[in-house]
C-alpha atoms as a printed R data frame, in Angstrom:
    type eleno elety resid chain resno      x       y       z
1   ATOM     1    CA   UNK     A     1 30.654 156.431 160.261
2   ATOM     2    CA   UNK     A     2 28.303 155.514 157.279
3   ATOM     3    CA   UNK     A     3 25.315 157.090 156.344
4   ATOM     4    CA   UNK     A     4 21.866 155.892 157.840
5   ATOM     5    CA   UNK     A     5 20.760 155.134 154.435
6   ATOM     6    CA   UNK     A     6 24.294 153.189 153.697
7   ATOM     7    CA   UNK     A     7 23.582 149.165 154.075
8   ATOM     8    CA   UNK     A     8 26.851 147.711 152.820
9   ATOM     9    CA   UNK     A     9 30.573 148.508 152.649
10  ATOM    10    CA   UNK     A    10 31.860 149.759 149.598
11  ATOM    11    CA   UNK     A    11 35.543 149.651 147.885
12  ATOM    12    CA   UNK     A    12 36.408 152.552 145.616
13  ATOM    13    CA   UNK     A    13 38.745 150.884 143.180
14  ATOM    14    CA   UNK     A    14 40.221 154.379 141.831
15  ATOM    15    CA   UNK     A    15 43.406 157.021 143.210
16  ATOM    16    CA   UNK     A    16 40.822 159.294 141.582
17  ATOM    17    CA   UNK     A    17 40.122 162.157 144.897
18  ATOM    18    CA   UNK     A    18 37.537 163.607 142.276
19  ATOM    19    CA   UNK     A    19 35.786 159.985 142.303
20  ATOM    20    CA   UNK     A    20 36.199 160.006 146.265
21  ATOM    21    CA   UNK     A    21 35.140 163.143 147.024
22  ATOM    22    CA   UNK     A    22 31.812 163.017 144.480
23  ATOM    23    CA   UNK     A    23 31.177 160.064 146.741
24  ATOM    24    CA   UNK     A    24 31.628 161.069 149.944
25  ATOM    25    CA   UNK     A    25 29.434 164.244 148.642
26  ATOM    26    CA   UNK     A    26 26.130 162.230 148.159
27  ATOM    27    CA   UNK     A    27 26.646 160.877 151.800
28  ATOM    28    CA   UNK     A    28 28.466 157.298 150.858
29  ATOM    29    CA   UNK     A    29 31.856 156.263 152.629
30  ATOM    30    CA   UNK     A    30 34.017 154.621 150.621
31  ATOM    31    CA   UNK     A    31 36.769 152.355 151.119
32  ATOM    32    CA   UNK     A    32 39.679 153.695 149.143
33  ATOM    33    CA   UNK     A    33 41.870 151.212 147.275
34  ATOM    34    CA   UNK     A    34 43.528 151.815 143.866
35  ATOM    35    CA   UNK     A    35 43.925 149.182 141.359
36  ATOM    36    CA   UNK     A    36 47.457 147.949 140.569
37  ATOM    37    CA   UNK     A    37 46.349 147.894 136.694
38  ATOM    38    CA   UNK     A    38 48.862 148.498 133.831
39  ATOM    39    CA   UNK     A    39 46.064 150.463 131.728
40  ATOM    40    CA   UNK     A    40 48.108 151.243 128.805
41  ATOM    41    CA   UNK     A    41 48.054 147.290 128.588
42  ATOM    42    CA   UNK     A    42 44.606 147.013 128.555
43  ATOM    43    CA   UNK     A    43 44.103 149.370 126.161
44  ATOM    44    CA   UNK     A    44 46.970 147.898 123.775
45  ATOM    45    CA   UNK     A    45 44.890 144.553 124.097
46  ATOM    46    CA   UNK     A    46 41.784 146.420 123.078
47  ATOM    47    CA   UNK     A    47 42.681 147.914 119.800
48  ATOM    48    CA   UNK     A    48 39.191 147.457 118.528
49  ATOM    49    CA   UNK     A    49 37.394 149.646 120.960
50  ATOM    50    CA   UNK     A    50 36.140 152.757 120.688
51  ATOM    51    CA   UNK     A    51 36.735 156.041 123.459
52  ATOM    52    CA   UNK     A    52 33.544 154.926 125.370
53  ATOM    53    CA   UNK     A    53 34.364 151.195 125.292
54  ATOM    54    CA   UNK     A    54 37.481 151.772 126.468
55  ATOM    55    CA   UNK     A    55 36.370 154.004 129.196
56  ATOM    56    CA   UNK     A    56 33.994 151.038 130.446
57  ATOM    57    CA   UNK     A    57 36.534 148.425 129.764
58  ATOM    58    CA   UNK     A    58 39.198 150.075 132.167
59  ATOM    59    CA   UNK     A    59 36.546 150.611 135.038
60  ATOM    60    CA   UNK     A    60 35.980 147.103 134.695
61  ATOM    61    CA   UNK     A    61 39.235 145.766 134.998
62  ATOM    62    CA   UNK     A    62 39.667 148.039 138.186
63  ATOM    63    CA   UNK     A    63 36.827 147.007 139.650
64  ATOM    64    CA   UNK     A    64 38.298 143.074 138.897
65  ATOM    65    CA   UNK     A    65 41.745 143.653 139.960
66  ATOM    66    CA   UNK     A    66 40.263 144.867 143.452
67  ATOM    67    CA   UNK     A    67 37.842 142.519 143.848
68  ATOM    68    CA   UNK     A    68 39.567 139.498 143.491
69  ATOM    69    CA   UNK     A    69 41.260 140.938 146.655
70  ATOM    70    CA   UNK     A    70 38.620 141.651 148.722
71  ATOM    71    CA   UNK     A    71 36.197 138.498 148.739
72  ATOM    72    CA   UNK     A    72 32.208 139.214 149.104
73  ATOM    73    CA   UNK     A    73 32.889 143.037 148.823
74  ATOM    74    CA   UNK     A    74 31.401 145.270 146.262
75  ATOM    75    CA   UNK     A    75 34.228 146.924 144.339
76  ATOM    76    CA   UNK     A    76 33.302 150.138 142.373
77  ATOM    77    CA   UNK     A    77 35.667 150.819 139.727
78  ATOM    78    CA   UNK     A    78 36.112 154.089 137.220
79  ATOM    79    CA   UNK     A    79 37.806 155.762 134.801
80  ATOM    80    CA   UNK     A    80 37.409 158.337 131.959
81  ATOM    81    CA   UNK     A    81 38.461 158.478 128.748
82  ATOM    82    CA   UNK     A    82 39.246 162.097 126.936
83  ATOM    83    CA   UNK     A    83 38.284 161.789 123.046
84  ATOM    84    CA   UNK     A    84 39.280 164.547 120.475
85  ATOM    85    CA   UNK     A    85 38.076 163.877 117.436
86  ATOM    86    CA   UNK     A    86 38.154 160.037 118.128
87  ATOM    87    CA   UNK     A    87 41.584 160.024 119.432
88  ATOM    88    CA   UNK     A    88 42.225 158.785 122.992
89  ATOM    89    CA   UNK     A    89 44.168 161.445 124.535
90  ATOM    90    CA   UNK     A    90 46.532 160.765 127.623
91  ATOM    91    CA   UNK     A    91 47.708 162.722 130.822
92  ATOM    92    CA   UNK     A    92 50.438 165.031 129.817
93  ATOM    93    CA   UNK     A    93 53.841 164.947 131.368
94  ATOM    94    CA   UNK     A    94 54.402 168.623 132.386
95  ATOM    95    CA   UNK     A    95 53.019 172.017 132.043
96  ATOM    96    CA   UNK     A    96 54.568 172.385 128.336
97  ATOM    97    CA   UNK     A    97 52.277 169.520 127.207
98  ATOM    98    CA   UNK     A    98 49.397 170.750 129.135
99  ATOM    99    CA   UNK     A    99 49.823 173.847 127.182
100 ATOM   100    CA   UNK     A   100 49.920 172.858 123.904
101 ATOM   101    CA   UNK     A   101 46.996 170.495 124.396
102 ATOM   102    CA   UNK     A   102 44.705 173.116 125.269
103 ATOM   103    CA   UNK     A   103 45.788 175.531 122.963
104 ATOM   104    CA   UNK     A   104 44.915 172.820 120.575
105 ATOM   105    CA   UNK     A   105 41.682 172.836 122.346
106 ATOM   106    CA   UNK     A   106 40.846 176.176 121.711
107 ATOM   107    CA   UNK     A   107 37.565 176.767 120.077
108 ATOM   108    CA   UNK     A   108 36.830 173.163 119.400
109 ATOM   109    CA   UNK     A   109 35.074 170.605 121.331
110 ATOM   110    CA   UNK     A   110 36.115 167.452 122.364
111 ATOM   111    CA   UNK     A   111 34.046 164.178 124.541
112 ATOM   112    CA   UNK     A   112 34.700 163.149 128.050
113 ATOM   113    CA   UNK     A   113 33.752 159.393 128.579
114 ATOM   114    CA   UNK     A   114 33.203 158.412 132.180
115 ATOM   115    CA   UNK     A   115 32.955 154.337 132.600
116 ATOM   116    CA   UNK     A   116 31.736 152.661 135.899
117 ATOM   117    CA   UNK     A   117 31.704 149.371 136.310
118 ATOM   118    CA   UNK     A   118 30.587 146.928 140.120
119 ATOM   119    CA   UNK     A   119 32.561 143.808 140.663
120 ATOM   120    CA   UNK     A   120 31.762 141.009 143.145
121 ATOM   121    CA   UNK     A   121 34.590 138.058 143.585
122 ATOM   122    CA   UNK     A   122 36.383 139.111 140.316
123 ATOM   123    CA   UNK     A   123 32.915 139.091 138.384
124 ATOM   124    CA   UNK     A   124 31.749 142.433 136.906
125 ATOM   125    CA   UNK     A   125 27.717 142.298 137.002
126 ATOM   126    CA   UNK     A   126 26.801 145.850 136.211
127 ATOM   127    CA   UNK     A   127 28.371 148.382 133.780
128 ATOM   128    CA   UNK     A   128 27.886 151.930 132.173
129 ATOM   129    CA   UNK     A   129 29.168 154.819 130.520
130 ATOM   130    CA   UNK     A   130 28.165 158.197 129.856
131 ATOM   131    CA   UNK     A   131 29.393 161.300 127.771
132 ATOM   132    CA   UNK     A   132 30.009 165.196 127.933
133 ATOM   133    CA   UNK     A   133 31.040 167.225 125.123
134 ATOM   134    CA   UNK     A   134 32.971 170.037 126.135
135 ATOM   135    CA   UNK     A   135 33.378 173.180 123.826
136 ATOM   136    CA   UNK     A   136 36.655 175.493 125.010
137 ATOM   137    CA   UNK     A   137 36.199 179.310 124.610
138 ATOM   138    CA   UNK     A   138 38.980 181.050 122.318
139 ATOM   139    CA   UNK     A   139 40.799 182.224 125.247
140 ATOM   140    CA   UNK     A   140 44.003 184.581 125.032
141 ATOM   141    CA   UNK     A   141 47.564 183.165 125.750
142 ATOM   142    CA   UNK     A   142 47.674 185.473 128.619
143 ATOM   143    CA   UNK     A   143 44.946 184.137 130.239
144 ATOM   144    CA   UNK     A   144 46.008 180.620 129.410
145 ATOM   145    CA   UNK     A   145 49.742 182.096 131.172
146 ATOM   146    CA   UNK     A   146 47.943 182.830 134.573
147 ATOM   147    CA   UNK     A   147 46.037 180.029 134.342
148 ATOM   148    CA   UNK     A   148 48.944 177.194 134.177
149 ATOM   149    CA   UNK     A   149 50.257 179.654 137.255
150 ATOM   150    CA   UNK     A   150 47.530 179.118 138.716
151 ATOM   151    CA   UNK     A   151 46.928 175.876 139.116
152 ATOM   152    CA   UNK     A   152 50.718 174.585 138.528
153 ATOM   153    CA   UNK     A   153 51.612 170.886 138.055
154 ATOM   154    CA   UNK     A   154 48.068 169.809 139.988
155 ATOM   155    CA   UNK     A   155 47.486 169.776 135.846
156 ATOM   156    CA   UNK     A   156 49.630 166.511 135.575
157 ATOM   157    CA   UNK     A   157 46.934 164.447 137.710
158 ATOM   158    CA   UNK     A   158 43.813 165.562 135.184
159 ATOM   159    CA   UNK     A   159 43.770 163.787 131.674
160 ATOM   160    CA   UNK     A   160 42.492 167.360 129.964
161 ATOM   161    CA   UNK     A   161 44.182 169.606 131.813
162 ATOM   162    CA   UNK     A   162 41.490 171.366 133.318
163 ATOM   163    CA   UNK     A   163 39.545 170.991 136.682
164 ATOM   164    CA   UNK     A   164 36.354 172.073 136.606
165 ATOM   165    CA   UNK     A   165 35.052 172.541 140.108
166 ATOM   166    CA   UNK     A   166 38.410 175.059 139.669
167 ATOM   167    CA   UNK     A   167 39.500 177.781 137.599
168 ATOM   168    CA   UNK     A   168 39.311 175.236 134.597
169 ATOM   169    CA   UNK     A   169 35.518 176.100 134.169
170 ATOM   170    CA   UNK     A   170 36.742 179.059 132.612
171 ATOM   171    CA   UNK     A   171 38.020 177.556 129.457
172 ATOM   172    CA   UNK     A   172 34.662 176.619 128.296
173 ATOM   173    CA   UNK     A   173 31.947 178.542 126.516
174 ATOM   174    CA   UNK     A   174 30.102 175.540 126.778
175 ATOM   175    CA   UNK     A   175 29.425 171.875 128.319
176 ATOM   176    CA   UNK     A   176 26.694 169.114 127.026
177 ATOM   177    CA   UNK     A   177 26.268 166.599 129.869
178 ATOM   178    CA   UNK     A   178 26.299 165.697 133.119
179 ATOM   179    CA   UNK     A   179 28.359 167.892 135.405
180 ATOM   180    CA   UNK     A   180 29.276 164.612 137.700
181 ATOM   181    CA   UNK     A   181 30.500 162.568 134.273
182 ATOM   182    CA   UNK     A   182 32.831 165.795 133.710
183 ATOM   183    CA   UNK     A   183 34.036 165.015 137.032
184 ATOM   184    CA   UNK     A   184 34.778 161.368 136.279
185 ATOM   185    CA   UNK     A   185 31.672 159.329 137.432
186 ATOM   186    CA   UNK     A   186 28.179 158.951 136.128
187 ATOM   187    CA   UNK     A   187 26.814 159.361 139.248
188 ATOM   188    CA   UNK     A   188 23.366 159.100 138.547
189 ATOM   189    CA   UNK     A   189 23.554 155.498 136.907
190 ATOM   190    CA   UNK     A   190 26.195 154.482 140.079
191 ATOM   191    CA   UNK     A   191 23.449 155.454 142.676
192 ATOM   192    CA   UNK     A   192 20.360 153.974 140.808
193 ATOM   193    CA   UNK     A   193 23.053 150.477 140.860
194 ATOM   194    CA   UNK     A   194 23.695 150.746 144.355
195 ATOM   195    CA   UNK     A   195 19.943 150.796 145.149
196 ATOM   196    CA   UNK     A   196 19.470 147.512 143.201
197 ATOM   197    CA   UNK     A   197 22.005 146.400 145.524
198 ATOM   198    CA   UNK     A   198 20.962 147.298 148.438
199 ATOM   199    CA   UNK     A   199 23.997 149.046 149.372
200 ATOM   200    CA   UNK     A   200 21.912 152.072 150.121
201 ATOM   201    CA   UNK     A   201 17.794 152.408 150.585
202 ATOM   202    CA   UNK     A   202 15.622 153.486 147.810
């Protein structure tokens, strides 16, 4: 059952259970359905944009994609973009690549760009991105050892990596930005949105 303070239905255009769960967290229910978007095509047809763009530019076409299914309903769409050095960087394949990525990492900082983007009837009307940097600590390869233990092939589903409302936080010495755009959404900006909207009350 909604919230008292939820007016309208809303679709969650993301597999993301971070995106879900920050969500459900703040008291909204969400309608779960993941966009059947081929986003290494999107970003192939975007060669001009920038790490931020293109985090906004995939929400969008997630919150499109759904949309267009799901006539009159308001379609919330995300995604996040990892940038090192100005380099989109991808989900790794297995544990191997996870390890060399944050060894490269360590003691550098890279960006975390979290798009958002509300569709009605295939028309995006609102839009937004915002951006953590994220300074890893030089940690030892021992720790790193335990740490891949740790969390095991989970790893695979997280674009850095890392999670950090896990054992992830620990790579860091330190974190500029919000702690809900390291977690995928700019929550703030979503919520001030759905109160225009009227999805929930101001």
């Amino acid at each position: 059952m909604r919230a008292g303070f939820q007016r309208q239905s809303l679709v969650l255009a993301s597999a993301s259970a971070a995106r879900r769960a920050l969500m459900a967290g703040v008291g909204l229910t969400v309608d779960l359905q993941p966009a059947d978007l081929d986003e290494e095509g999107v970003r192939q047809a975007n060669p001009d944009l920038g790490p931020a763009d293109m985090a906004v530019r995939l929400a969008e076409a997630k919150a499109v994609a759904v949309s267009r299914m799901r006539p009159g309903v308001l379609v919330l769409g995300g995604d996040q973009i990892l940038d090192d050095d100005g380099e989109i960087v991808s989900k790794a394949d297995d544990l191997v690549a996870i390890a060399a990525r944050l060894r490269g990492f360590r003691g550098r900082t890279h960006h975390l760009h979290s798009g958002a983007a509300l569709a009605r009837d295939g028309a995006v009307f609102w839009r937004h991105v915002d951006t953590a940097a994220l300074t890893v600590r030089d940690f030892s390869d021992a720790w790193l050892a335990t740490y891949l233990e740790a969390e095991g092939t989970a790893l695979t589903d997280v674009v850095g990596g890392y999670r950090l409302e896990g054992p992830g936080a620990q790579l860091f010495s330190r974190i500029e930005g919000d702690y809900f755009t390291v977690l995928g959404l700019p929550l703030w900006a979503v919520l001030d949105a759905l109160r225009e909207q009227g999805v929930i009350a101001r």
